[in-house]
C-alpha positions in Angstrom: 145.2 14.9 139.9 145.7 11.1 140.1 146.3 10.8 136.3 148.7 13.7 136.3 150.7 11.6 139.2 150.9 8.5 137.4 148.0 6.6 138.7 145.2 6.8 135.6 144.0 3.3 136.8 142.4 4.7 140.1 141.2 7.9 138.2 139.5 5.8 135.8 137.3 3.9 138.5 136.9 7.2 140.6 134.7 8.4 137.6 133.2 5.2 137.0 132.0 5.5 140.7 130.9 9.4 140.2 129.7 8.8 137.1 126.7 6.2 138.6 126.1 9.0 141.5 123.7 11.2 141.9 125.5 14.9 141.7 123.8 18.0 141.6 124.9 20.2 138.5 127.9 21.3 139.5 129.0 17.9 140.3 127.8 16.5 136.5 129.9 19.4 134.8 133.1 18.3 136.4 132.2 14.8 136.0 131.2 15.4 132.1 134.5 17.1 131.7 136.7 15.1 133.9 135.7 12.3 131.8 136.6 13.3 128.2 139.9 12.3 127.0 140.5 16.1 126.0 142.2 17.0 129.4 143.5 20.5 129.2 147.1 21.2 128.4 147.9 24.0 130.8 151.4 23.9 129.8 150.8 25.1 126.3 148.5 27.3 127.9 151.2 28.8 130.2 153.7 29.4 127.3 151.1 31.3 125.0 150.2 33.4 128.0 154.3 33.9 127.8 154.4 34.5 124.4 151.9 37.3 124.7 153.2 39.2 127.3 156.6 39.1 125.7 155.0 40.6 122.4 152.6 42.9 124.2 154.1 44.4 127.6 157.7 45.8 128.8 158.7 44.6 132.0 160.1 42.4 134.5 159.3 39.2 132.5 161.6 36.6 134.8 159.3 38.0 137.8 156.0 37.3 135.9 157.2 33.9 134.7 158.2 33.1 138.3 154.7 33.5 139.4 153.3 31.4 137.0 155.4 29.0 137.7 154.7 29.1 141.5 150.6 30.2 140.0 151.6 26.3 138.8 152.5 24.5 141.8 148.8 25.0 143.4 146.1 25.5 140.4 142.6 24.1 140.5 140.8 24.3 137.7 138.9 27.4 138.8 141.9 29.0 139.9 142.9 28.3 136.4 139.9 29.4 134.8 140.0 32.9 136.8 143.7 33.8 135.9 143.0 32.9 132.4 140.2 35.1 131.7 142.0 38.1 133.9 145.2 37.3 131.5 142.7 37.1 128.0 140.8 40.7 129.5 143.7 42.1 130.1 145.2 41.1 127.1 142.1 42.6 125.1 142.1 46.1 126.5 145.4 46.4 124.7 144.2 45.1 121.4 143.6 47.3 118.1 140.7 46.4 116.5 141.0 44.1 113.7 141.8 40.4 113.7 143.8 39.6 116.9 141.1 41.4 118.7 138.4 39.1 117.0 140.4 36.3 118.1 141.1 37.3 121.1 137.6 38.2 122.2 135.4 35.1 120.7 137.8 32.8 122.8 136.9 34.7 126.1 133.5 34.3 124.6 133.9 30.7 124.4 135.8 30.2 127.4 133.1 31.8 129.3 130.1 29.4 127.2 132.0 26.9 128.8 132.0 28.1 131.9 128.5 28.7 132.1 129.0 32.4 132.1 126.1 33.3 130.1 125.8 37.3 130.1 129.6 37.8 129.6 129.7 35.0 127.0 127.3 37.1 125.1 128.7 40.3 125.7 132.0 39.1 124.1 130.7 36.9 121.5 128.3 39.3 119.7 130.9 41.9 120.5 133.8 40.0 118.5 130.7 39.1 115.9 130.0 42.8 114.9 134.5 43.4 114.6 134.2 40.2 112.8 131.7 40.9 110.4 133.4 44.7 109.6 136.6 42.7 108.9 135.0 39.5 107.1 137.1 37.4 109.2 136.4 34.6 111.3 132.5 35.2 110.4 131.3 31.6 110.6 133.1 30.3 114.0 131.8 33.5 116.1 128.2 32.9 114.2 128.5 29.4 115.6 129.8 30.1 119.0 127.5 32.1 119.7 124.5 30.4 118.4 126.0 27.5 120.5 125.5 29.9 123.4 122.1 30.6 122.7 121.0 27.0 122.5 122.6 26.9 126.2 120.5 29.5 126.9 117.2 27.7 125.7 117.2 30.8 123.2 116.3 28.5 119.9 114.5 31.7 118.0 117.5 33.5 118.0 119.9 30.6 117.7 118.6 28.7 114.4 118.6 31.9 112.2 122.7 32.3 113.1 123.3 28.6 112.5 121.9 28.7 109.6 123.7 31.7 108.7 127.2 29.7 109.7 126.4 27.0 107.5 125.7 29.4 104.3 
């Protein structure tokens, strides 16, 4: 919030300071990703989630940009997280299966890796892996995503064979 309003400097010490703390887990994760230089870019975000109701839905489209936009003058970054992934199941429901579905479901598998989501991220990743695999397409990142997840999970047995399998 301070960077976003022109004041990095005091943003910068702030996680200095929480950085030396001791924060319970919840605390590290937004610490860990407060800290990266790869802030999210929820306006790009915003205008694919456009885009794809433009392309997949009929409908009052002014009154569904007004409420993102107004979505926009109040998001945290778990009210962010939570219309995302309504907007990205939503948006898989009306998905043929084939590549956009792939797509589409291994980043709601990701998304919810990073969100510590475990059983969901699984659920969608080995889902989008099986489409993947029937369409040779996009093999190798959902191999990888998902033994990612499974190395979260302290699930090494299972993970090694599929990143080895990623590599190949």
């Amino acid at each position: 919030h301070l960077s976003a309003g022109g004041k990095p400097e005091i943003a910068s010490v702030l996680l200095q300071e929480n950085q030396s703390l001791k924060l319970d887990p919840m605390g590290n994760w937004i610490v860990e990703r407060t800290s990266s230089a790869d802030f999210p870019d929820y306006l790009a975000d915003i205008e694919e989630m456009i885009e794809c109701w433009e392309t997949q839905r009929s409908g009052n489209l002014e009154a569904f940009a007004e409420k993102l936009r107004q979505m926009g003058n109040s998001l945290t970054p778990l009210s962010w997280s939570e219309a995302k992934i309504e907007f990205l199941e939503d948006h898989l429901e009306s998905l043929a299966p084939g590549k956009e579905q792939i797509e589409v479901q291994a980043v709601l598998g990701e998304f919810y890796r990073k969100l510590a989501r475990w059983d969901k991220s699984e659920f969608h990743l080995r889902a989008s892996l099986v489409q993947a695999e029937a369409h040779d397409y996009f093999v190798t990142w959902v191999l990888n995503s998902l033994a990612l997840l499974l190395k979260a999970t302290n699930r090494l047995e299972e993970s090694e064979p599929l990143m080895r399998r990623a590599l190949e």
